[in-house]
N, C-alpha and C positions, 0 to 999 in steps of 0.2 A: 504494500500500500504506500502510499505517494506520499509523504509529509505534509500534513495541513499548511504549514506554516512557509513551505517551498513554494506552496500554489499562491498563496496569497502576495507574495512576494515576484511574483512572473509581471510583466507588461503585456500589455493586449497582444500583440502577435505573438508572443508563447503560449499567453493560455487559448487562446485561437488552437493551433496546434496539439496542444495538450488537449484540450475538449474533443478534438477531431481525432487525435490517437484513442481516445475512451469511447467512443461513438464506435471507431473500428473494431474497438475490442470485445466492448458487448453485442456484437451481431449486426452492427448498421453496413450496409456496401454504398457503393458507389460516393463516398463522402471525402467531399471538396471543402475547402477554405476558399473563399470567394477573394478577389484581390480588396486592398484595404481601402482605394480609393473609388469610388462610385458602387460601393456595393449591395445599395437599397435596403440597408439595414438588417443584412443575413450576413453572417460571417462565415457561416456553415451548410453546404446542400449536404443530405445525405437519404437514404431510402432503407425502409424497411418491410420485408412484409408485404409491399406490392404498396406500402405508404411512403409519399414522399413528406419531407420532414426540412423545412428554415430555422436554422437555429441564431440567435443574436447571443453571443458570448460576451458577460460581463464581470470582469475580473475588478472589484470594489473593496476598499474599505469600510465603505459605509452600506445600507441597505440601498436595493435599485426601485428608481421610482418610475412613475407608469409612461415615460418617454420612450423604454427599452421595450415595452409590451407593444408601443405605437409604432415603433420600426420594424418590431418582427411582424407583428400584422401589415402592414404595409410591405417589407418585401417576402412576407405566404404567397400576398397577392401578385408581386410585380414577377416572382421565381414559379408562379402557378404550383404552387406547393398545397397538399392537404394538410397539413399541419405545421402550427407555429411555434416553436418553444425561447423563453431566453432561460437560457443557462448562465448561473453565478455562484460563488466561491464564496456569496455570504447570504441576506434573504432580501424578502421584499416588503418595500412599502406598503400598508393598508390599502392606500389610491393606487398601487401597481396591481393588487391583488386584485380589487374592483375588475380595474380595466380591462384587467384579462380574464376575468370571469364573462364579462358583457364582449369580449372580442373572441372570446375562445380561444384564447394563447395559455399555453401551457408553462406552467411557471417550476423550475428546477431549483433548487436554494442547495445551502451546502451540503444540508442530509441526503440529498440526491445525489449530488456530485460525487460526494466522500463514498455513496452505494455504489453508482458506477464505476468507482477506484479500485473499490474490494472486487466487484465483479472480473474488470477489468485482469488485474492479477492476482487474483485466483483466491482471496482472504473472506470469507462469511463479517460480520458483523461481530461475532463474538473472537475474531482471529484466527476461525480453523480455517484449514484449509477447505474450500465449497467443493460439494461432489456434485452437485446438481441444482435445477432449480423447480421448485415444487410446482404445479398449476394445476387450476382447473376450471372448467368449461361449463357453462350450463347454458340453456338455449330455453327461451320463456315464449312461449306460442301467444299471443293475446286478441284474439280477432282477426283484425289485419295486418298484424305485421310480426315477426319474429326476434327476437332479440338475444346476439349472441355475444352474453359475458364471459371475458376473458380474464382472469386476473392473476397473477404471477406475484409470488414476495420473495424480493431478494433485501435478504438481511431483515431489520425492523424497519426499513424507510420505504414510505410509496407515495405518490404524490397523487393529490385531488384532481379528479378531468370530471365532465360532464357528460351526460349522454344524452342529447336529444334527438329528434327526429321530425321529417316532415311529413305531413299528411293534410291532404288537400287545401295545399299555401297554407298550412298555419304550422307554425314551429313551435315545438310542445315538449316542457322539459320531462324526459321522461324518469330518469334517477341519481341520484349523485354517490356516487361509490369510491372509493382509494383503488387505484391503479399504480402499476409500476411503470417506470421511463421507458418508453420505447412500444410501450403495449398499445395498440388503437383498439375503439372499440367498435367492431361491423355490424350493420342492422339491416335488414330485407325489408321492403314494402312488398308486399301481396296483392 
C-alpha cells in the first residue's frame, strides 16, 4: 500500500498518473491521462465493463468544492462518457456533495482512494493479503422494468451512487444503496 502521506505530497500531474496506475490496476482498460492543457475538465478517460468512465483528479489539502463536480460533468458531456467521477486524496465539500448528487457525479474521497491502493497491490483493509472479492447479484422484476443490483465490498469502504431510471419522460429515483468504485449499476425497461 502507497503511503498516505507520499500521495498527499505528489503535484497534479503525478497524482494524474498515480490515479491512472490505480484505475489500471483495479480492472479499468483502455485508461488515458488527457493532456493538461484544454482538457475539458477530465484528467482521466478510462472504461469498464462496457462503461465508459471521466475522471477529474484532485490532489488537495483542503476538502474539494463543487467547481471539481462542475468540470467532471461538463467534460462526461464534452468526452461523451457515461459516467462522471472526481477522484481526491482528501473529501468533499457539503455544496460539492449537493452538486453531485443533483449532476450525478460520482464523488471518491480518500476512503476510496486508500481502497483502490489496497486493491491495487494486493493489501485487504485489515492488511492481509486479498484472495478475492466477495459479490452478489440480485435482479428485482417490478412490473415494467427489471433491476439488476450489483454490489461488490472491497475492504470497509464503498461509496454512495444512485439508481434511477426513466419511464415515460419522467425520471424517478428508484433506491439509494452503497456501491463500490468502479461498479455501475444496469437497468432494463420492458
Amino acid at each position: 500500500m502507497t503511503d498516505p502521506a507520499i500521495i498527499d505530497h505528489m503535484d497534479g500531474h503525478q497524482f494524474e498518473y498515480y490515479c491512472a496506475d490505480l484505475l489500471k490496476r483495479n480492472g479499468y482498460s483502455n485508461v488515458v491521462v488527457t493532456p493538461g492543457s484544454g482538457d475539458q475538465g477530465v484528467d482521466i478517460l478510462a472504461e469498464r465493463d462496457g462503461t465508459t468512465y471521466a475522471f477529474q483528479c484532485k490532489c488537495y489539502s483542503g476538502k474539494v468544492g463543487n467547481k471539481a463536480v462542475q468540470e467532471a460533468f461538463s467534460g462526461r458531456t464534452y468526452y461523451d462518457r457515461n459516467v462522471a467521477v472526481v477522484l481526491t486524496n482528501n473529501y468533499f465539500t457539503e455544496q460539492a456533495r449537493d452538486a453531485a448528487r443533483k449532476m450525478n457525479v460520482l464523488l471518491w474521497d480518500r476512503n476510496t482512494l486508500l481502497a483502490l491502493d489496497r486493491v491495487a497491490y494486493g493489501q485487504s483493509s485489515t492488511g492481509k493479503k486479498k484472495t478475492g472479492i466477495g459479490f452478489k447479484n440480485i435482479i428485482l422484476t417490478v412490473g415494467f422494468c427489471s433491476i439488476l443490483k450489483v454490489s461488490l465490498k472491497m475492504g470497509s469502504v464503498m461509496t454512495q451512487i444512485r439508481l434511477s431510471m426513466t419511464h415515460k419522460n419522467k425520471k424517478r429515483k428508484l433506491m439509494e444503496f452503497y456501491d463500490d468504485p468502479g461498479v455501475w449499476i444496469h437497468y432494463t425497461l420492458k
